[in-house]
C-alpha positions as CSV (number, residue, x, y, z in Angstrom):
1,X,-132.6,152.1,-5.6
2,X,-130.4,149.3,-4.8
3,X,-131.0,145.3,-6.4
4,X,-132.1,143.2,-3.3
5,X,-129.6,140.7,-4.2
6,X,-131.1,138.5,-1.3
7,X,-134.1,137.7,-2.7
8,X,-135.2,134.7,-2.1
9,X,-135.3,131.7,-5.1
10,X,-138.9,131.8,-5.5
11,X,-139.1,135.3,-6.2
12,X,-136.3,135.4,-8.6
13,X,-138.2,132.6,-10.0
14,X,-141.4,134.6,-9.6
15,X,-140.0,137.4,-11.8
16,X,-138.5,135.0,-14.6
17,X,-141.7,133.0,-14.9
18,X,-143.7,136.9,-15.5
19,X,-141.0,137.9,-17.7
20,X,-141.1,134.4,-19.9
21,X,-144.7,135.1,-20.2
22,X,-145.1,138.2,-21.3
23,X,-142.8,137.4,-24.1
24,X,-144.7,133.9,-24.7
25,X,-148.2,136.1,-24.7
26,X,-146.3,138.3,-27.7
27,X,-146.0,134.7,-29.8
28,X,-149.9,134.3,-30.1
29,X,-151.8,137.5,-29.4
30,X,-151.7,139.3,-33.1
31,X,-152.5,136.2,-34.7
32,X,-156.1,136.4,-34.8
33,X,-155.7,139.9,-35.4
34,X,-153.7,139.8,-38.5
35,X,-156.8,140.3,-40.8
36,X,-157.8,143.3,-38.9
37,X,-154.3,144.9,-38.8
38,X,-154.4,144.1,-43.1
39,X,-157.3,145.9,-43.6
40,X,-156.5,148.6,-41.2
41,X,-153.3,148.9,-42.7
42,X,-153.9,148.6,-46.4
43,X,-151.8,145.5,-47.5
44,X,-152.3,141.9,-48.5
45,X,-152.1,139.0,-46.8
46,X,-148.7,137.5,-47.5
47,X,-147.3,141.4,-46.3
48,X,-149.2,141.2,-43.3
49,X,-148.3,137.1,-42.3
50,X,-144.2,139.1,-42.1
51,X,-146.1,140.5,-38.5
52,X,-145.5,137.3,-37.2
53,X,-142.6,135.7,-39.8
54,X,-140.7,138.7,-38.7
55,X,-141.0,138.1,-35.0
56,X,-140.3,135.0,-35.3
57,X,-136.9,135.0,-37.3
58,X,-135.2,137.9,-35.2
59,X,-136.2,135.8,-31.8
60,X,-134.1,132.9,-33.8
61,X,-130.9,135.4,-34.2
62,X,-131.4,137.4,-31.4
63,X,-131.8,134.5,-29.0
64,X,-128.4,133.1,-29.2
65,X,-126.5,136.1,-29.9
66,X,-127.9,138.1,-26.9
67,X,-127.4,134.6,-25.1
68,X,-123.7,134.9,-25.8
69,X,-123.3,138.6,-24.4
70,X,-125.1,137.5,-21.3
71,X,-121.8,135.5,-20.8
72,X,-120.0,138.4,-20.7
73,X,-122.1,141.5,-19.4
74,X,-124.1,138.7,-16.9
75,X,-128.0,137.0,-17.2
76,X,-129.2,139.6,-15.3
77,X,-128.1,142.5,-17.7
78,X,-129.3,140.6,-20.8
79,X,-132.7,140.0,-19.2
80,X,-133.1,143.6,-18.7
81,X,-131.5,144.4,-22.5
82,X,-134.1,141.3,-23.4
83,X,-137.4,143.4,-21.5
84,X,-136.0,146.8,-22.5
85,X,-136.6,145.7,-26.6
86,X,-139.7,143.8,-25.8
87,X,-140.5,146.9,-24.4
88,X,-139.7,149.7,-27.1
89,X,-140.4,147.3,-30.1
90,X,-144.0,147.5,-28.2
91,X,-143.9,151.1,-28.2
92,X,-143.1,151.5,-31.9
93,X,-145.4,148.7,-33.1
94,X,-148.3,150.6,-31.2
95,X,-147.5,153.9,-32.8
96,X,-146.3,152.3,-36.2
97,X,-148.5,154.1,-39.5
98,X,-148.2,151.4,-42.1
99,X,-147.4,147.7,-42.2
100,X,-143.5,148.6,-43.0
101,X,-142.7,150.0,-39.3
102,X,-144.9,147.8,-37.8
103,X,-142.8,144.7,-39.1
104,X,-139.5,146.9,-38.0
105,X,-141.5,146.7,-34.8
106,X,-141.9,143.1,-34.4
107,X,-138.2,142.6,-34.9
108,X,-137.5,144.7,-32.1
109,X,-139.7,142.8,-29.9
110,X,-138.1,139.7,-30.9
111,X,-134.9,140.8,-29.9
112,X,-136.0,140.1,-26.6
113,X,-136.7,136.0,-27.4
114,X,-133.4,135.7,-24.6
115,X,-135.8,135.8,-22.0
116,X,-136.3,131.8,-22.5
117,X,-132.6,131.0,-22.2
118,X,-131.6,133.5,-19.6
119,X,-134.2,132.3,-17.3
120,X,-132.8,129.2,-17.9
121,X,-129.2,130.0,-16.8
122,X,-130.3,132.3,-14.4
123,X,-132.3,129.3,-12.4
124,X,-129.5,127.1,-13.0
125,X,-127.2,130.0,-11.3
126,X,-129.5,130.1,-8.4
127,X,-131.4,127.2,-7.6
128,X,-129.9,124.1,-6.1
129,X,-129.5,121.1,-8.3
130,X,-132.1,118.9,-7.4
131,X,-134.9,121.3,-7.9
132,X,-133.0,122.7,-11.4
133,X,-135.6,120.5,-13.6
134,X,-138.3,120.9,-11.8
135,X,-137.9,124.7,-12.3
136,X,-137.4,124.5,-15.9
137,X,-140.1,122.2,-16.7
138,X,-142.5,124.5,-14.5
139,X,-140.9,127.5,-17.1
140,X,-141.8,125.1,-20.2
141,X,-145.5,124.9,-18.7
142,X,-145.8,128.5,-18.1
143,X,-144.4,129.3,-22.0
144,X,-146.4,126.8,-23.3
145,X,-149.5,128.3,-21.5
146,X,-148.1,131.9,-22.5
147,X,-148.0,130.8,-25.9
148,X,-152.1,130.4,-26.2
149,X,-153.4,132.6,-23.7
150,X,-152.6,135.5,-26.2
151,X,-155.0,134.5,-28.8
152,X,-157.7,134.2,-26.1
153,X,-157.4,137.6,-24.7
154,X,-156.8,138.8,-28.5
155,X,-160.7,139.2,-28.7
156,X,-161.6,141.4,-25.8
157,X,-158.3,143.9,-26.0
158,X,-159.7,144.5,-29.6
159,X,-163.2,144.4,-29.0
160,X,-163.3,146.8,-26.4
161,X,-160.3,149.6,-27.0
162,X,-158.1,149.0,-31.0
163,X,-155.5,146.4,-31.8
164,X,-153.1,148.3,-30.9
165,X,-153.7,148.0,-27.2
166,X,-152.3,144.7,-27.9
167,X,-149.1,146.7,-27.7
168,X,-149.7,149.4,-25.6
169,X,-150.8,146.9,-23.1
170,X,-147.7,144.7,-22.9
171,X,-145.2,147.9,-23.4
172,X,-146.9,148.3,-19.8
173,X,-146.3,145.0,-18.5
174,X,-143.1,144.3,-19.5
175,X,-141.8,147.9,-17.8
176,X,-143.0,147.0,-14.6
177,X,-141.6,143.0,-15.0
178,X,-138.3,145.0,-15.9
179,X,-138.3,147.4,-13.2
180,X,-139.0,144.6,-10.8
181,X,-136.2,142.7,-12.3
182,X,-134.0,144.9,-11.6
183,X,-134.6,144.7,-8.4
184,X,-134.5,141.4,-7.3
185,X,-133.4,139.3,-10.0
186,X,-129.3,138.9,-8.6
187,X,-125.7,139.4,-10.4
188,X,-124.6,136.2,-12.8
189,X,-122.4,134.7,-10.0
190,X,-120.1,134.2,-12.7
191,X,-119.4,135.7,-16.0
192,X,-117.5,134.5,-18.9
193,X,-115.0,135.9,-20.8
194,X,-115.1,135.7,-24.7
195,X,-115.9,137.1,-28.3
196,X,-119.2,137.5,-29.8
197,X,-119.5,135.1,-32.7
198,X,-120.7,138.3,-35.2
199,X,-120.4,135.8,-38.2
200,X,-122.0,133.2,-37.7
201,X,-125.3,135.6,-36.4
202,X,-124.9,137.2,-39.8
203,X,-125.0,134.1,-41.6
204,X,-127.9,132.4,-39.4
205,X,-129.8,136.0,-40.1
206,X,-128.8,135.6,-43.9
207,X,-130.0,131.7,-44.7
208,X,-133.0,132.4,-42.4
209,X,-133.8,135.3,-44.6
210,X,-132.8,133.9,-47.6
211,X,-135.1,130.7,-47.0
212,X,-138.5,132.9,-46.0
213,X,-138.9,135.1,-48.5
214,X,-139.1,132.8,-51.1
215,X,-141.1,130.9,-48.9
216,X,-143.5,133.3,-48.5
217,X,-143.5,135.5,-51.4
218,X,-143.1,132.1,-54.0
219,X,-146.3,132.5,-55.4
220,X,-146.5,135.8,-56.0
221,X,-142.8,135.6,-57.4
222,X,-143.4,132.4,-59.5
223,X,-141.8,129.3,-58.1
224,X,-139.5,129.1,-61.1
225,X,-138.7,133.0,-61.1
226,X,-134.6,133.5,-61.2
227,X,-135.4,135.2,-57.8
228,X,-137.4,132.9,-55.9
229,X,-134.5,129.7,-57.5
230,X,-131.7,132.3,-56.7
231,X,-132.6,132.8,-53.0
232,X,-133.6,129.5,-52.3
233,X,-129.8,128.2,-53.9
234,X,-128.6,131.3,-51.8
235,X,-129.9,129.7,-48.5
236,X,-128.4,126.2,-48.6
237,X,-125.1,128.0,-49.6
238,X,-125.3,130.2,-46.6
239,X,-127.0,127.5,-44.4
240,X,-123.7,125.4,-45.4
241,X,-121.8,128.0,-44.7
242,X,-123.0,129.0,-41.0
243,X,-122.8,125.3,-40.1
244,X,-118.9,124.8,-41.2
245,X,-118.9,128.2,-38.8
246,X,-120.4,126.6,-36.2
247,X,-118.3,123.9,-35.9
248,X,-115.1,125.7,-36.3
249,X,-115.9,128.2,-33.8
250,X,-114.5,128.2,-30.2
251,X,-117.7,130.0,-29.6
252,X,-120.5,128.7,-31.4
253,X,-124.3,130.4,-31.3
254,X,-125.8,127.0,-31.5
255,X,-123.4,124.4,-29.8
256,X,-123.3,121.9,-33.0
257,X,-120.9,119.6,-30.8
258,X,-124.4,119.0,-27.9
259,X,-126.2,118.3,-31.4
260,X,-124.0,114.8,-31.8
261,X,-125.9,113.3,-28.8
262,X,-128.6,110.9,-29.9
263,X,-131.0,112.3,-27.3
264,X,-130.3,115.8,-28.4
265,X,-130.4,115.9,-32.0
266,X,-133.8,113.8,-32.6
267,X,-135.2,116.1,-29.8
268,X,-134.6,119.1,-31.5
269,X,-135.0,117.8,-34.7
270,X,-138.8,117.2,-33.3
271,X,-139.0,120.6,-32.0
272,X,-138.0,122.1,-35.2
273,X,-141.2,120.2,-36.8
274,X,-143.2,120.9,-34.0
275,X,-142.5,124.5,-33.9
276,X,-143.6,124.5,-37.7
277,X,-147.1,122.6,-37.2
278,X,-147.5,124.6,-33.9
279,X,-147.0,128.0,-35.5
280,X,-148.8,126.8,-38.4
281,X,-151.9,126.5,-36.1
282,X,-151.7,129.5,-34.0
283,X,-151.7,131.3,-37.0
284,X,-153.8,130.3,-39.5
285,X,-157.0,128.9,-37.8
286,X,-157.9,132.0,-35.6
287,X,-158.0,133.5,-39.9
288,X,-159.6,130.1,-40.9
289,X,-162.8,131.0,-38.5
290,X,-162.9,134.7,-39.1
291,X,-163.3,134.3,-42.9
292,X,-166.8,135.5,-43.5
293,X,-170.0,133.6,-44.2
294,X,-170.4,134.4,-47.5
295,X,-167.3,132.8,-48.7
296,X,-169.3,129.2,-48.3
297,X,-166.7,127.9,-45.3
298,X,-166.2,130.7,-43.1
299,X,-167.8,131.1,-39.8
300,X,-167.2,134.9,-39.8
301,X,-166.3,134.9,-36.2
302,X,-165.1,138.6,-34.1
303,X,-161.8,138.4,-32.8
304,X,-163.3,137.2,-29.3
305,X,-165.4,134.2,-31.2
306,X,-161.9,133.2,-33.1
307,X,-160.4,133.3,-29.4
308,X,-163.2,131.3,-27.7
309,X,-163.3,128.5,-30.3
310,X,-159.2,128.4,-29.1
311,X,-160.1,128.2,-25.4
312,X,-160.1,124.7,-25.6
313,X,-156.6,124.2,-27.2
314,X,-155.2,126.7,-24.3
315,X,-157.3,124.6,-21.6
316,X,-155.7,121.3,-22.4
317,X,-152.7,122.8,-23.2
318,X,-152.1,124.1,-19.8
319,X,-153.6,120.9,-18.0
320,X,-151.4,118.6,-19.8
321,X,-148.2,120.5,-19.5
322,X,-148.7,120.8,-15.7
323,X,-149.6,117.3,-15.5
324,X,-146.8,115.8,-17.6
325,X,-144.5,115.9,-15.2
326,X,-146.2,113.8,-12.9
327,X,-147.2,111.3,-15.6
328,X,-143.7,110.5,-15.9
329,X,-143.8,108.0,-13.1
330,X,-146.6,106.2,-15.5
331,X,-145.8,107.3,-18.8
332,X,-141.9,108.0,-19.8
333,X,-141.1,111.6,-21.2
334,X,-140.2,109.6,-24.5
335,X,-144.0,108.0,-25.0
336,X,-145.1,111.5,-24.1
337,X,-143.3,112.9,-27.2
338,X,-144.7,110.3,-29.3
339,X,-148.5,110.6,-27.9
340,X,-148.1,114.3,-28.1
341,X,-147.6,114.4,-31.7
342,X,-149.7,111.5,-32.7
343,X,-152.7,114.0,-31.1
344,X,-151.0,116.7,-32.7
345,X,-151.0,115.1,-36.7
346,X,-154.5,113.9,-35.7
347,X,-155.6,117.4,-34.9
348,X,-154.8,118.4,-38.2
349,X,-156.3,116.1,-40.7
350,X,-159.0,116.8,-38.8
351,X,-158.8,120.7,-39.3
352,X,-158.2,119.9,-42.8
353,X,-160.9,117.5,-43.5
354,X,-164.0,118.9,-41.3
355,X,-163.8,122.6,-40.6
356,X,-167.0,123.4,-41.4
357,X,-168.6,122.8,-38.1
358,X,-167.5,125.1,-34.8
359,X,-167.6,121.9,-32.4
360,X,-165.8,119.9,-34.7
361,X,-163.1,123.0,-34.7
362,X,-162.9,123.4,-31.0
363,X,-162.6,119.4,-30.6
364,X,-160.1,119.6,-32.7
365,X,-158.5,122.5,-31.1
366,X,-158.8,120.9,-27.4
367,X,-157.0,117.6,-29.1
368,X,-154.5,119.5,-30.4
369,X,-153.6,121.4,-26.8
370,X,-153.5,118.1,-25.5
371,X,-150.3,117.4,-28.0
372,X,-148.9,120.4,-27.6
373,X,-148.7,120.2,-23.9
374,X,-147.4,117.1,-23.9
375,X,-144.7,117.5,-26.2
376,X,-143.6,121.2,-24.5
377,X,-142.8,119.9,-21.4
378,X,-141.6,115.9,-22.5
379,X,-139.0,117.9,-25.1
380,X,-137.4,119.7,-21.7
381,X,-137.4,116.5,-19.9
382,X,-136.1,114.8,-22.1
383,X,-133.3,117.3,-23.0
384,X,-132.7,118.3,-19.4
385,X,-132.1,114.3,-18.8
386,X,-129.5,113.6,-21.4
387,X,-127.0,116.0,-20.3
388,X,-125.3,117.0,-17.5
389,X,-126.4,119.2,-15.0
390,X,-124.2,122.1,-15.9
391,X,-125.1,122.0,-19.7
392,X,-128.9,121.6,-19.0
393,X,-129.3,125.3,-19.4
394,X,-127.5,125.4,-22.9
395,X,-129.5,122.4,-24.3
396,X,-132.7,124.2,-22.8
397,X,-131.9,127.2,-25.1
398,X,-130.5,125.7,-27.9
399,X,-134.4,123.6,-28.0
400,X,-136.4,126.6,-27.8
401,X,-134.3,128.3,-30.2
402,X,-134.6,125.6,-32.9
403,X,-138.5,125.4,-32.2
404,X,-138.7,129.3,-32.8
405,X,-136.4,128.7,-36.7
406,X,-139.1,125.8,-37.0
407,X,-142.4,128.1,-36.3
408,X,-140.9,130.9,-39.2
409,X,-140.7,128.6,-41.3
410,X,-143.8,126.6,-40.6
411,X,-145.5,130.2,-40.8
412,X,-144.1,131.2,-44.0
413,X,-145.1,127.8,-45.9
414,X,-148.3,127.8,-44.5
415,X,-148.9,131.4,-45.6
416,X,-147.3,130.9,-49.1
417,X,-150.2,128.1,-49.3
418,X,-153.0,130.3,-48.1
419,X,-152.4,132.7,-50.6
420,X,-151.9,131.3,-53.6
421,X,-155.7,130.0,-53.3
422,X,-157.9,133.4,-54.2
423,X,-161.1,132.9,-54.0
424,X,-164.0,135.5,-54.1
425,X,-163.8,139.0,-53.0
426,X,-160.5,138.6,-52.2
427,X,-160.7,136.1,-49.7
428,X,-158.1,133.2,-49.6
429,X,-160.4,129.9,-50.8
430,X,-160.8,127.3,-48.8
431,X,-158.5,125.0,-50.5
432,X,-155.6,127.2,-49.3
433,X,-156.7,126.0,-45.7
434,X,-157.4,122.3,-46.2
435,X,-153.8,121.7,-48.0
436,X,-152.3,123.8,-45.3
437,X,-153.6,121.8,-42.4
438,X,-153.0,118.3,-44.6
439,X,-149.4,119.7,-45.1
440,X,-149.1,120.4,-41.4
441,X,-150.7,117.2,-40.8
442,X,-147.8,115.7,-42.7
443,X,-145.1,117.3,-41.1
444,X,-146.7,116.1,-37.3
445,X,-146.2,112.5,-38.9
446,X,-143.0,113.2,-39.2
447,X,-142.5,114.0,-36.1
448,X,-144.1,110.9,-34.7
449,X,-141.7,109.4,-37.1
450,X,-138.7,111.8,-35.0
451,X,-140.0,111.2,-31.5
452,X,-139.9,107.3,-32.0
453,X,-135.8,107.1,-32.7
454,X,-135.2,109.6,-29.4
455,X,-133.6,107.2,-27.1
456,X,-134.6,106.8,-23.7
457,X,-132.7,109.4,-21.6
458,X,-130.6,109.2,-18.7
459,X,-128.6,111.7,-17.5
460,X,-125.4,112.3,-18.7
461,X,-122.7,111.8,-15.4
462,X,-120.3,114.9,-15.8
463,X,-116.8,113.8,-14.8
464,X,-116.1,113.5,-10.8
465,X,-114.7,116.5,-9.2
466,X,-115.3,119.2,-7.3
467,X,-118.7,121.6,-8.0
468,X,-117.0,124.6,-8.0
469,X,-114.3,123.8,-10.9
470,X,-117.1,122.5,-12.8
471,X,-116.7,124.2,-16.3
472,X,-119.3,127.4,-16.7
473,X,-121.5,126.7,-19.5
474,X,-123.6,129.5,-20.8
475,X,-126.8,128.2,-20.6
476,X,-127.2,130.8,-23.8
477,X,-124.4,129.7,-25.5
478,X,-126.8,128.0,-28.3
């Protein structure tokens, strides 16, 4: 079965955008389900939070490291490696008998988090220049949208078949997305030659491990326990160590040189906060609204009711991302960023200081989509703006992989907080939640803080001459 390697833009396009969501969709829909897959599976609810934590730190590794091979085997090979994990890490997940394979499981499926920066590079590859940032914000909506839609249709998969289906489901998708791929998606027109940067994927892997589990596991540890002080002095050591790496590698996962740009690091540095009050969100408030009744805060919500009182976050999320590109001609990407996170720190003082009402939630919610709309697709344009046309792929990736490192460890705090507040019954109390969203709250402050130093971005001019000796960047190369 031959690859129609004359398939047109848009259906390359097509394919990529099905592919990015089905990965996005994986983000969000076990969140609400992470009570129901802790009782199911008999563990507690700092184990069960690893469901996501877990995800979310092999997508950090995985992203750039499977980004660098694509240089060398070509995009179109890594998308398929990317789908093939999603893919099998669906298959075990759905299958797994106790919390511990399940978690293997969800590091399998984040292998595949190289489905955002392929994409990239492979629109870059094949779509002329002037309609290059179009196409990746379009991608940033259709994440972004991804990303939410998975804790709406949460509710109904479990209601009507198990919450397993939430894997069984996707295993489906993303086999006939691959199979499709294959097909159509055309040969990297060019491929680089080079080395696989091993170490410095070891020690991102190590200082991200290093810096969740004492994160996550610090209360039940003690904060002053020789482990929890030991890991923590462990991951800025490491941390240290993979930056000096970084910079002295002629093949760096994350391109620490890009990161000198004024435009570049403040953007990042916004979508590493972002991804942590983001995450913080997705995670925790679909658990906020299923606590039962009795507890004295809980609404005791199904799955589907947690997922309803989120439509309105994923119905202004979608409508602002699609419509912040055309706001640009009114409202700069840069004011975006700001107004974005303004809603988003809003959105959470308000979660933390009047939750006990499901119209105040869902406001809150629909505010908060609002934010996160408009900072998904500003961050892109932003990015995409500052550099040159060639690199926009690279700085695309290297942005959604520091959002994903932000989101585990957003997650992590955020679940450290939860449950070191027991209340009755073994239910997390409710202070666990209000300090969680105040703390989230903060951290959206200081993105607004962030967002208000990023210059305003032009893009870079690469030097004058001729397209076709223009330097190949690997738009994974992050």
């Amino acid at each position: 079965m031959p690859r129609l390697y004359q398939a047109s833009p848009r259906a390359t396009f097509t394919v990529l955008a099905a592919a990015a969501a089905a990965f996005s969709l994986m983000q969000s829909l076990v969140t609400p389900v992470l009570p129901t897959i802790q009782q199911d599976l008999h563990t507690s609810t700092g184990t069960v939070t690893w469901v996501l934590t877990a995800w979310l730190l092999a997508a950090s590794v995985a992203t750039p490291l499977v980004g660098r091979i694509a240089d060398m085997i070509g995009k179109d090979r890594a998308l398929l490696m990317a789908l093939a994990a999603i893919a099998v890490g669906c298959l075990v997940a759905a299958l797994a008998p106790n919390i511990g394979v399940l978690i293997v499981a969800r590091v399998l499926q984040g292998l595949g988090g190289a489905v955002f920066p392929v994409s990239f590079g492979i629109i870059r590859d094949e779509f002329p220049p002037q309609r290059v940032t179009s196409a990746v914000g379009v991608m940033a909506a259709v994440i972004a949208t991804g990303s939410g839609l998975g804790i709406v249709l949460a509710g109904p998969i479990v209601g009507a078949l198990d919450w397993r289906w939430l894997f069984w489901i996707p295993m489906a998708v993303v086999t006939v997305v691959g199979v499709v791929a294959w097909r159509v998606v055309p040969a990297s027109p060019v491929r680089t030659p080079g080395k696989v940067n091993w170490l410095s994927a070891v020690l991102l892997s190590a200082w991200l491990v290093a810096l969740l589990l004492p994160l996550s596991k610090g209360t039940a540890w003690g904060w002053g326990s020789a482990r929890t002080i030991g890991l923590l002095v462990a991951a800025a050591v490491l941390l240290a160590a993979w930056f000096v790496a970084e910079l002295r590698s002629a093949n760096p996962l994350i391109d620490m040189r890009m990161m000198r740009l004024p435009a570049v690091w403040t953007t990042n540095l916004v979508a590493l906060l972002f991804g942590a009050a983001m995450f913080g969100v997705f995670a925790f408030l679909p658990q906020l609204m299923q606590v039962p009744k009795a507890s004295g805060y809980g609404f005791g919500a199904t799955v589907t009711g947690a997922g309803l009182l989120m439509l309105p976050m994923l119905v202004t999320m979608a409508v602002f991302g699609s419509l912040s590109g055309p706001l640009t001609r009114w409202l700069p990407s840069k004011a975006q960023l700001v107004i974005g996170a303004v809603l988003a720190a809003v959105s959470c003082f308000s979660l933390a200081l009047a939750h006990s009402d499901k119209a105040a939630v869902a406001v809150a919610g629909g505010v908060f989509g609002i934010g996160l709309g408009l900072i998904y697709s500003s961050m892109i344009s932003l990015i995409v703006q500052s550099v040159p046309m060639h690199q926009t792929g690279v700085a695309s990736g290297m942005n959604t992989n520091i959002r994903t490192i932000g989101a585990s460890i957003g997650t992590a705090i955020v679940s450290s907080i939860v449950t070191s507040h027991p209340g009755v019954a073994g239910l997390p109390a409710e202070s666990g939640f209000t300090e969680s969203f105040l703390i989230l709250g903060g951290i959206a402050v200081a993105a607004i803080a962030v967002a208000l130093l990023v210059p305003t971005a032009k893009r870079a001019v690469a030097p004058e001459r001729p397209a076709e000796v223009l330097p190949e960047l690997s738009p994974v190369e992050v």
